[in-house]
N, C-alpha and C positions, 0 to 999 in steps of 0.2 A: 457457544463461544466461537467467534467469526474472528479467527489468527491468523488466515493463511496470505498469503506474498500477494502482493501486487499485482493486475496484472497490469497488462501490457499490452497496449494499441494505437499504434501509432498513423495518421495519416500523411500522404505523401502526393504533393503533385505531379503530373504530367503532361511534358511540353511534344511527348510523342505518343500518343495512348496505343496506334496499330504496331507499331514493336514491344511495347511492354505487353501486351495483349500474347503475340505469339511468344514473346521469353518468356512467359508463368506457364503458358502451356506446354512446351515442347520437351517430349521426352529427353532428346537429345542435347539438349544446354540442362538442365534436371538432372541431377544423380539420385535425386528420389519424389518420384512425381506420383503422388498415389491416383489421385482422381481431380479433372476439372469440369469446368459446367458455364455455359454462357446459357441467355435466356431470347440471347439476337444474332442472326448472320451476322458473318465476319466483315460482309460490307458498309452495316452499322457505322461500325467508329473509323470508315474512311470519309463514310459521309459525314460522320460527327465532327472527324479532324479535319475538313476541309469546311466547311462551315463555321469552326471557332476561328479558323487563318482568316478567314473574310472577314468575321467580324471584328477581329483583332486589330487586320491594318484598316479597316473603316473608322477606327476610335480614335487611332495614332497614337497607342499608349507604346513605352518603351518597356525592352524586355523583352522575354519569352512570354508564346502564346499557352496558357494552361490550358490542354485540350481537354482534360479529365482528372481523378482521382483517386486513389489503391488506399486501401485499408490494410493493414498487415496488422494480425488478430495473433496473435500467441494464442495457444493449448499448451494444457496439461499434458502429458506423456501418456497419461493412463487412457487418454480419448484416442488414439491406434488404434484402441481393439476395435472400436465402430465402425460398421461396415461403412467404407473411406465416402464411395459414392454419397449413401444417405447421409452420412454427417457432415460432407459437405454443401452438396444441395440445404441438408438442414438450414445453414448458417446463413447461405445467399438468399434463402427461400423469404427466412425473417429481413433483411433488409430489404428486400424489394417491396415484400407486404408495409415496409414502413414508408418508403420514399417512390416509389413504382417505376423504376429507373433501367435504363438498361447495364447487366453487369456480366463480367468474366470473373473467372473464381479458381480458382487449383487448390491443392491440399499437398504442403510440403511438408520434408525434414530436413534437416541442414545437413553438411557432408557426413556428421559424425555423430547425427540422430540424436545430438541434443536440441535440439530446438524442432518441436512440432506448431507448422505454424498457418495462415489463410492470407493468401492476396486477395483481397477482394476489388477489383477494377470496376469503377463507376462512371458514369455518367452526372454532371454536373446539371441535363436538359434533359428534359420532358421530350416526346417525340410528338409530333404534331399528326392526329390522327389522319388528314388529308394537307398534304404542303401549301405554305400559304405564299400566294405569287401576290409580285407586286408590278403592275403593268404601268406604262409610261403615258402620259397624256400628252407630250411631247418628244422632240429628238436629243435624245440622253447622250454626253461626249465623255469621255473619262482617257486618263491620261494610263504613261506608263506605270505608275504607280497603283494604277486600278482605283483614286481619286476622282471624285465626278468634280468634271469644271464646267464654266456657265454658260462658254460659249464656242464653234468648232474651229474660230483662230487659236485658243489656246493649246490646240494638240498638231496643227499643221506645222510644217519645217520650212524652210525659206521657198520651197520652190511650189508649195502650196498645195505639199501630199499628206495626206494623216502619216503623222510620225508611227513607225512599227513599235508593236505593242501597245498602243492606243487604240479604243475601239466606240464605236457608233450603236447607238441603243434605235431604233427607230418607232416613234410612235406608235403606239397598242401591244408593243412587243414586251416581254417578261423582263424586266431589267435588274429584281431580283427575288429570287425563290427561297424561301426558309423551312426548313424539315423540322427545326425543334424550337422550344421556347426559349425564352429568357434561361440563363444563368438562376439555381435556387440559391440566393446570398447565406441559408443556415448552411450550406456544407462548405460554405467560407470563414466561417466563424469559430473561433476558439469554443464556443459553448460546444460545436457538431463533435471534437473531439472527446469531451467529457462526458457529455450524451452516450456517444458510443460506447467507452468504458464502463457506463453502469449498464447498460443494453444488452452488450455482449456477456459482461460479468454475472449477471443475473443466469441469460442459459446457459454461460460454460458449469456454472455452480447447479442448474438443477441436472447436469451429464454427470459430474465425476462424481464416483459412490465413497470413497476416500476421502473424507474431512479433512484431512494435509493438503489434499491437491487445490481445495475450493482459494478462489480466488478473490481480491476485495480490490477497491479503487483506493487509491490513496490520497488520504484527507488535506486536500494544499489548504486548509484554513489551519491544522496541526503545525505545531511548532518546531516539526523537522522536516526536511527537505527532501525531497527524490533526487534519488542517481539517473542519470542517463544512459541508454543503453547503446552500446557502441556494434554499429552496424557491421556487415562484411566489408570486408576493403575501405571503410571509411576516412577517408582522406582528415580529417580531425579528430585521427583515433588519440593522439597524444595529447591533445587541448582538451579535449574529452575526458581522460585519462585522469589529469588534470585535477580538472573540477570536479570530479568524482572523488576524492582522496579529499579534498575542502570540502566535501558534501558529508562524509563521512564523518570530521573532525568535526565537524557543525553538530551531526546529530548525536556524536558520543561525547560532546561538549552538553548536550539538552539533559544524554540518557543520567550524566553526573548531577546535573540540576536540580534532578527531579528525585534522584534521590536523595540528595542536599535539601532536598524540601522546599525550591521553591516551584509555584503553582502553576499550573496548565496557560492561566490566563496572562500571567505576567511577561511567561517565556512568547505568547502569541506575539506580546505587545514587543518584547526585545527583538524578535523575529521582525515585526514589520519595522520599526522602529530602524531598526540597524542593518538591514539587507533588502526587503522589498522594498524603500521607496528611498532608499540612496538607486540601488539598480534601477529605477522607473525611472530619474532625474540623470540617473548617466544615460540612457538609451535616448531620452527626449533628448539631450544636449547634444552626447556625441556619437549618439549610434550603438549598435551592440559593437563592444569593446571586449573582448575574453581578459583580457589583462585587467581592465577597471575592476568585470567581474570578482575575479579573484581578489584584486587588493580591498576591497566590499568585504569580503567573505572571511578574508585574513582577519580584518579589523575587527570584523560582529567578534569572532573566536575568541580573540581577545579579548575583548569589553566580558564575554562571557565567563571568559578563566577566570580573569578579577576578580568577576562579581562572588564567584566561588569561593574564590581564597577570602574574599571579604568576609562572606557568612563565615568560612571555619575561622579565623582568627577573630569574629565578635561573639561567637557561640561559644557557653558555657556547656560544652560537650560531657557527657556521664558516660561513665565506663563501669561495663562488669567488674568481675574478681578476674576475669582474662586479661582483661585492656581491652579490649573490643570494645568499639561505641555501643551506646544503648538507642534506638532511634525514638522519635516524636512519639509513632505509634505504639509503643512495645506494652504488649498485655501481658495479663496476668489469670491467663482462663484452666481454671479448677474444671477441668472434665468430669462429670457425676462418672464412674465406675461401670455404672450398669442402671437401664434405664428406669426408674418408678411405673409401679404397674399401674394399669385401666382399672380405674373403678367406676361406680354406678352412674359418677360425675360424668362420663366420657375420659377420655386418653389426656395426660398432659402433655401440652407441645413440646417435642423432643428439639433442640438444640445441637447434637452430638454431631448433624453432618457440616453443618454453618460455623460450630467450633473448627471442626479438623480443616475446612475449606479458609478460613484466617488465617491459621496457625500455618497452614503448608503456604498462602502469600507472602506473610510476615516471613518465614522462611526464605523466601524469594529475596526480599526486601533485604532482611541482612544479608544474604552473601552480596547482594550489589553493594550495598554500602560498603562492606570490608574492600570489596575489590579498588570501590573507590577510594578508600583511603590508602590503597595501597600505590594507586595511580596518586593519587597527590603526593606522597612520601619517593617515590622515585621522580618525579618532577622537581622536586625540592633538592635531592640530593644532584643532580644532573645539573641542575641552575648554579649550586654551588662548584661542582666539578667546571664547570663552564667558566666562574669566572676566575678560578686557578688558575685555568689554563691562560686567559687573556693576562692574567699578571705575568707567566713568568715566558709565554711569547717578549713578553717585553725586555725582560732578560739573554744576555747572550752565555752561550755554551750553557744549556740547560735543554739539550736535543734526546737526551734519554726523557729526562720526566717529561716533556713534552707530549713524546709516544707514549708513555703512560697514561696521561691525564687522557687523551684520544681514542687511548683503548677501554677507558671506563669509560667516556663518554657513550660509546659506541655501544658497550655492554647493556649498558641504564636505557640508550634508547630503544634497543629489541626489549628488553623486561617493558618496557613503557607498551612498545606494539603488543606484547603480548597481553598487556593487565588492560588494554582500551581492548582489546578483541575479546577478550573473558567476559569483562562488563558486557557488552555488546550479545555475545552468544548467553548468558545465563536467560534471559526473558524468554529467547526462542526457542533452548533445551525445554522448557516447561509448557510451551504452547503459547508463547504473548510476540506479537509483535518486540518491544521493546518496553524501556521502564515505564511509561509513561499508560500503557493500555496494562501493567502488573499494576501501578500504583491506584487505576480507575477501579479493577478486577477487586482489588485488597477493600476500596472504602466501600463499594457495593455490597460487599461477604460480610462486613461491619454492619453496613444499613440494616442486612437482614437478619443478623445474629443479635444484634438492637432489637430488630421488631418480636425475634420469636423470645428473645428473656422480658422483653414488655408483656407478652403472652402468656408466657409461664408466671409472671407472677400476676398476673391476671384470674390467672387460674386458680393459684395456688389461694389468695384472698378468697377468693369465694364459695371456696371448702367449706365443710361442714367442722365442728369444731374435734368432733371424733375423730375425722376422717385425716386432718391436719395434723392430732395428735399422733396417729399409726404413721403416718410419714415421718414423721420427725421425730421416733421412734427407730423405726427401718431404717434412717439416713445416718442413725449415729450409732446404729450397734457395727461394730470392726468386723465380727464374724459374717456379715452379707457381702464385706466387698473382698474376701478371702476365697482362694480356692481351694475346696475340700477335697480328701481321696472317698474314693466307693468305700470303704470300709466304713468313715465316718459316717455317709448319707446312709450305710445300711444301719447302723446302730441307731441314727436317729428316727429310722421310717421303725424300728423294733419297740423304740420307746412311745413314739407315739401311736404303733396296735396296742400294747397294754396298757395303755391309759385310755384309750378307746375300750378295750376290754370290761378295765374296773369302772367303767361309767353307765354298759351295758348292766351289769349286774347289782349294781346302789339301783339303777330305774328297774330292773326286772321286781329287787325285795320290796322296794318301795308300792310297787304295783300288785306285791300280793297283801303286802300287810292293809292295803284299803277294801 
């Protein structure tokens, strides 16, 4: 069972690659710098960054020139203990064997050694085994801008000097030298980021010996949403902030749905439906907008609460002798006592582990449920608190109840924070992501609790008719599924020596009187 967190890997451009290069390594900017590893002199990427500036204003594209690219790889905590060197090398060693690039690498912890984590600095070009020149078959003019123009009036100044910083290529001469290839367009690509994710996911999971620590890629075809994670110093830690609080309300809006029972696939459909392809149609129109986002995200929330309150007010709900709802799935599984013996048939297929593995999900399932309805029941009551208050706002000298109604409100909304963080934490106190990978866990433990009582009465049919009767015999004598004291068991093993005894001596007379 594959529960554990997300990870985390995020790529990053750069418009200066020879300073990012020396800030990952240097002790001195680092408060904890375990180990780094380049696999090229440090001349590399002056020549790499002067070689992308050329190519950049040869294009005349506007913006920053991207000289290169940093991979920042999250670890688990428990990967420290590896000797820093070789687990770093490890990591860089696999990406070069994948891309054959040149790279920078360091092995950090953040101020407060929560966060263990890999820069990994790349190279976007191939190096060119011998530099490839390009010689002039004529006399080359290029202006101040380092633009080739056609002819040598366009770079003279009125009195008929080449204007400075303008310069003369002369026939057969090198007019321009290239050390690396083309730009690889997959480390430009959205797919290179997700790539990497399962890449890395893969070896950090066969390092950590800890099942908690393993890591998993998060499913963006799932019907809930990634938080973002908020950088050091991140100048849109607030907008950030933000969206992560709407991200949340989204996915503890899914985690209520799904235990309201509706299905994986529908929630996909309300998911694109209602947030990816409104957000696709604001971004074509008017750009990324963080505000559009939101009001997007507010709105899905909504349409979702409805659809919630719709099911509970059209469902004919059944309740125990508690009040507690009963849910869709709620079984009725008779545990056999203690298991039926092996006979000559072979063993019959036991049930006992596929029972208690239901039983402990369905467990699962009702405590979300109760929580849920305990989050719709203070929802309800808050809605109505709320529009008290809007009535006697309307009224004058009514400033005590006022603060009253405010102070309940206020009270109902923490009970409310608290019963969405309950739901939210029950799936991951048990080892599940969230409700949606309990409620996959629960039908699976069914599928195969289905297949093993198909089994058993497979088995049971095709007994012998003796052998079925001693079963069903043994199943309904009460003194088997009781527990005896040693006194009883000895009285019984006493009874059955003397009857073993008078059986000995009936065959002994019987053998002499022949």
């Amino acid at each position: 069972m594959e529960n554990g967190k997300n990870c985390f890997i995020q790529t990053v451009k750069l418009p200066h690659v020879r300073g990012r290069v020396r800030y990952i390594s240097d002790p001195k900017r680092q408060e904890n710098l375990y180990a780094t590893y380049s696999n090229v002199d440090p001349k590399f990427w002056r020549y790499l960054s002067k070689e992308n500036q050329a190519d950049f204003i040869r294009s005349g594209t506007k913006g920053k020139c991207i000289e290169a690219r940093e991979l920042i790889i999250m670890l688990p905590p428990s990967l420290i203990g590896y000797d820093h060197d070789i687990l770093l090398k490890y990591f860089t060693a696999k990406f070069v064997e994948k891309y054959d690039v040149a790279v920078a690498s360091a092995l950090h912890h953040n101020k407060r050694k929560t966060n263990l984590h890999i820069h990994l600095i790349f190279s976007e070009r191939q190096a060119f085994e011998m530099p490839e020149e390009k010689i002039a078959s004529r006399n080359m003019f290029y202006d101040e801008n380092g633009k080739h123009v056609r002819t040598k009036k366009e770079i003279l100044d009125e009195s008929g000097e080449i204007r400075s910083g303008c310069r003369v290529i002369k026939k057969a001469e090198v007019y321009e030298k290239h050390y690396f290839k083309p730009k690889n367009p997959e480390v430009k690509s959205k797919k290179f980021t997700e790539d990497m994710k399962y890449f890395y996911t893969e070896i950090i999971n066969a390092l950590v010996k800890d099942p908690a620590e393993k890591l998993k890629v998060f499913d963006k075809n799932s019907p809930y949403l990634p938080t973002r994670k908020i950088g050091k110093n991140n100048p849109k830690e607030k907008e950030i902030q933000i969206d992560n609080y709407l991200r949340q309300e989204w996915n503890n809006m899914v985690d209520r749905a799904v235990v309201e029972g509706v299905t994986e696939e529908e929630l996909c459909i309300t998911k694109k439906t209602d947030i990816v392809e409104p957000v696709a149609e604001s971004i074509r129109s008017e750009g990324w907008k963080p505000d559009l986002f939101r009001k997007i995200l507010q709105t899905a929330i909504g349409k979702l609460r409805g659809f919630i309150q719709y099911i509970k007010e059209t469902r004919n709900a059944e309740f125990d002798e508690k009040g507690n709802p009963l849910l869709s799935h709620d079984l009725r599984i008779d545990v056999t006592p203690e298991p039926l013996p092996s006979i000559a048939g072979g063993e019959r297929p036991g049930s006992e582990i596929q029972e208690a593995e239901v039983m402990k999900l369905d467990n699962i399932l009702r405590k979300m449920k109760k929580t849920e309805q305990r989050i719709y029941a203070i929802e309800q009551a808050k809605i109505k608190l709320e529009k008290e208050l809007k009535e006697v706002q309307k009224k004058w000298f009514h400033g005590k109840e006022k603060k009253e109604l405010e102070q309940k409100i206020a009270r109902k909304q923490q009970e409310l924070s608290k019963s969405k963080n309950t739901l939210s934490q029950i799936p991951r106190m048990n080892g599940y992501e969230n409700a949606l990978e309990v409620k996959k866990a629960y039908k699976a433990a069914k599928r195969e609790l289905d297949k093993v009582l198909k089994q058993q009465n497979s088995w049971d049919q095709a007994m012998k008719p003796s052998e079925k009767m001693y079963l069903v015999i043994r199943a309904n004598r009460p003194e088997q599924t009781k527990s005896r004291s040693v006194h009883e068991r000895l009285e019984e093993k006493k009874r059955e020596a003397a009857q073993q005894q008078r059986k000995e001596r009936n065959w002994n007379h019987n053998r002499d009187c022949l």
